[in-house]
C-alpha positions in Angstrom: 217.5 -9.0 19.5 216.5 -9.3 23.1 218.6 -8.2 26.3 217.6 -11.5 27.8 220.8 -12.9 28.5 222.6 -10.5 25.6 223.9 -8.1 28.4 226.4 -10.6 29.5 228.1 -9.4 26.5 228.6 -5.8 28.2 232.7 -5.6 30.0 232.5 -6.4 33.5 228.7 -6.5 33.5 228.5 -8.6 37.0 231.9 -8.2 38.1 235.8 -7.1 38.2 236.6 -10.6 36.9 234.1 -11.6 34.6 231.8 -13.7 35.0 230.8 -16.7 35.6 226.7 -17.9 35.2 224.9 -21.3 36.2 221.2 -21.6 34.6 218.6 -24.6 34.9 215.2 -24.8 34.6 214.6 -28.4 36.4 216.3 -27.5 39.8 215.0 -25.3 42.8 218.1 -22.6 43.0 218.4 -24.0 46.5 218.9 -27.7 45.1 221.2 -26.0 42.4 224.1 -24.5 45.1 223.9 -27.5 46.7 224.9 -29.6 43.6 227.0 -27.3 42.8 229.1 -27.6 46.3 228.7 -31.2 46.2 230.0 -32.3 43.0 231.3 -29.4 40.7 234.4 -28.8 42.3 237.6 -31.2 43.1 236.3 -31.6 46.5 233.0 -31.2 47.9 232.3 -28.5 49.4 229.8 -26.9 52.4 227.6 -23.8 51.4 227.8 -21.7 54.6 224.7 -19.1 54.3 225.6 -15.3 54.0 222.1 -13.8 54.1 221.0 -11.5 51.0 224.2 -9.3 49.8 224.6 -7.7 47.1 227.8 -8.6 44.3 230.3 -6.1 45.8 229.2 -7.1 50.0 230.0 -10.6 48.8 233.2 -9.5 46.9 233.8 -7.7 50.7 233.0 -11.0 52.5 235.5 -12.9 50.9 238.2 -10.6 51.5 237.0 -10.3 55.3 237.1 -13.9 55.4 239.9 -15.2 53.3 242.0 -12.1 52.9 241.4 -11.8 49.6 238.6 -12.4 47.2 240.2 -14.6 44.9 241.1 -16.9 47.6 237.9 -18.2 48.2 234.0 -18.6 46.4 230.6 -17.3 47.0 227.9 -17.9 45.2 224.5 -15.9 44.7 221.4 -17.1 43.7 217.8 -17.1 43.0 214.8 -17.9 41.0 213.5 -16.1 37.3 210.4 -17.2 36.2 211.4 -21.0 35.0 214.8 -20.0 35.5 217.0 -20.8 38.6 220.4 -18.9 38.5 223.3 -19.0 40.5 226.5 -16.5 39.8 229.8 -17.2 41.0 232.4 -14.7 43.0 235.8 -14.9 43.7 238.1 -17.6 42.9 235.9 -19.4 40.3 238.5 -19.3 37.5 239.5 -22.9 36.7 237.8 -24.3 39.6 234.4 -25.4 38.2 235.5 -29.0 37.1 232.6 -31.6 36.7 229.5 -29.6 36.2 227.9 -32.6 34.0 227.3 -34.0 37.7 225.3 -31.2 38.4 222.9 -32.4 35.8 222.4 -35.6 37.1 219.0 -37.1 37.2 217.2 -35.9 33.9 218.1 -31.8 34.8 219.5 -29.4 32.2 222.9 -27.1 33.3 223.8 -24.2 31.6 227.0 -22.1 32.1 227.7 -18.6 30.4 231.3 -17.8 31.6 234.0 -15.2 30.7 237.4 -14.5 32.8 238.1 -11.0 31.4 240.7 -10.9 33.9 243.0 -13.6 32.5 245.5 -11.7 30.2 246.0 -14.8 28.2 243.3 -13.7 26.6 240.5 -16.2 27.1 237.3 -16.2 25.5 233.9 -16.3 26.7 232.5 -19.8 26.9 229.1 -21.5 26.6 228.1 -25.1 28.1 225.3 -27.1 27.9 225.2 -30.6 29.8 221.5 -32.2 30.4 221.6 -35.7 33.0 225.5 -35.8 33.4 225.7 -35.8 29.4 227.8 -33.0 27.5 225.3 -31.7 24.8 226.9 -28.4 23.4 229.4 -25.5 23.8 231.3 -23.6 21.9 233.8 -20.5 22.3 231.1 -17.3 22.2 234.0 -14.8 20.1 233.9 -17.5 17.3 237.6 -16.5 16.7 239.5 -19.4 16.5 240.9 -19.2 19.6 241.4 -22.0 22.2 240.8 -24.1 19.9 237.7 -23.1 18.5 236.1 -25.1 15.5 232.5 -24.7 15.5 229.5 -26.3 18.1 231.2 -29.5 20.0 228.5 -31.9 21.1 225.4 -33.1 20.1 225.7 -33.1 16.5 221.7 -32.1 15.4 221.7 -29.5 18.2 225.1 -28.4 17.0 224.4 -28.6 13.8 221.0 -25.6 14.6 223.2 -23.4 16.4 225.7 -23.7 13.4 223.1 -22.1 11.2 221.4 -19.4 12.7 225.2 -18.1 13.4 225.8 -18.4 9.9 222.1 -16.5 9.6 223.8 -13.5 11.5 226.7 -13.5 9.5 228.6 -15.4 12.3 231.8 -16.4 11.9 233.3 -12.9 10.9 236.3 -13.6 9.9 238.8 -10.8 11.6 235.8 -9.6 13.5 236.9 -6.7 15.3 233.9 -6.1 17.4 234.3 -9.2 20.0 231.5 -7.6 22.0 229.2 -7.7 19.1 230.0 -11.2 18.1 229.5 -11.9 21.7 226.4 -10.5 22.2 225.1 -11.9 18.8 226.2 -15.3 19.9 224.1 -15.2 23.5 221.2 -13.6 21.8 221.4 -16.8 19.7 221.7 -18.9 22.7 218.7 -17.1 24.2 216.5 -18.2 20.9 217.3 -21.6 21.0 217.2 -22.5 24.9 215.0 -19.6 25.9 217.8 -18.3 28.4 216.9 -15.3 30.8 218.5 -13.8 33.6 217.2 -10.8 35.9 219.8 -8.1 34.7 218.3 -5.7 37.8 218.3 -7.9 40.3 221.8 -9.6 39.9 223.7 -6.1 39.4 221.7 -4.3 41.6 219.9 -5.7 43.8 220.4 -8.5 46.6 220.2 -12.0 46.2 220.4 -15.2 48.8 224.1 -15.8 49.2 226.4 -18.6 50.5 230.3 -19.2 51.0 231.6 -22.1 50.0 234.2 -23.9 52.3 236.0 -27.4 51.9 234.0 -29.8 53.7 235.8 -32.1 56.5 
């Protein structure tokens, strides 16, 4: 097992929240945000630069300039090796509504997300849309919850996933390591998509940085 994406699976491994990870391959990072501004959300929305801060100076910027974090978004972002990556702050809970638009034009979008702060409990998601088509998710704890019942989607890609779960033992039935299963699911994910993010440079280190506001 790799830690290419697999220390997602760690609590609160980007943030208080959770978190919440966009991934593509076709798009500049800079052409990502501004997709993501555009058409993800309700209504479109302006990308208003920050400079280069790191997770907990944007988590501060959004309480400056909202009054509190959860009241408004910022994303940060940058470029991997093939990989262009954009993580999400604040008030992205519920809010990301139309990301197959995001893929539009041939590109692939993936999204790794996991509220840990919703008491409900919810359970980490995967997505996968490629040129504004749905191709796969699935519920990463594999635990029947919210309505879990296997790999939705494209039924041969589904279908692959399926099995090398089942090759790791996955579903456990009353599995009581969730952060096993999860991080056994996203090293799965990792194989078949070739998923990587730059653990350092995300939790550590700075990254470009914009605010999103609703646009007039």
């Amino acid at each position: 097992m790799t830690d290419a994406i697999t220390w997602l699976a760690e609590p609160q491994c980007i943030d208080f929240s959770g978190h919440s990870v966009l991934m593509s391959r076709e798009l500049a990072a800079e052409e990502l945000v501004s997709r993501i501004a555009e058409s993800a959300f309700r209504t479109r929305r302006t990308a208003c630069p920050a400079g280069e801060l790191t997770g907990q100076q944007v988590n501060e910027t959004l309480e400056e300039d909202f009054g509190d974090v959860r009241e408004g978004i910022a994303l940060r972002f940058g470029r991997d090796g093939d990989w262009s990556f954009v993580v999400c702050y604040g008030g992205w809970p519920g809010a990301l509504e139309n990301l197959s638009a995001v893929s539009r034009g041939g590109a692939r979008l993936f999204h790794l997300e996991y509220e840990e702060e919703n008491g409900k409990p919810v359970p980490p998601q995967f997505a996968y849309y490629r040129d504004e088509t749905f191709g796969c998710g699935f519920n990463l704890h594999l635990d029947h919850s919210w309505g879990y019942d296997g790999v939705d989607g494209d039924p041969e890609l589904s279908r692959r996933i399926e099995a090398m779960l089942a090759a790791v033992g996955l579903p456990e039935e009353d599995a009581d390591d969730l952060e096993a299963v999860h991080r056994s699911s996203l090293d799965v994910l990792g194989q078949v998509f070739g998923l990587s993010l730059p653990r350092h440079r995300i939790v550590e280190g700075t990254l470009d940085s914009v605010v999103l506001e609703e646009a007039d």
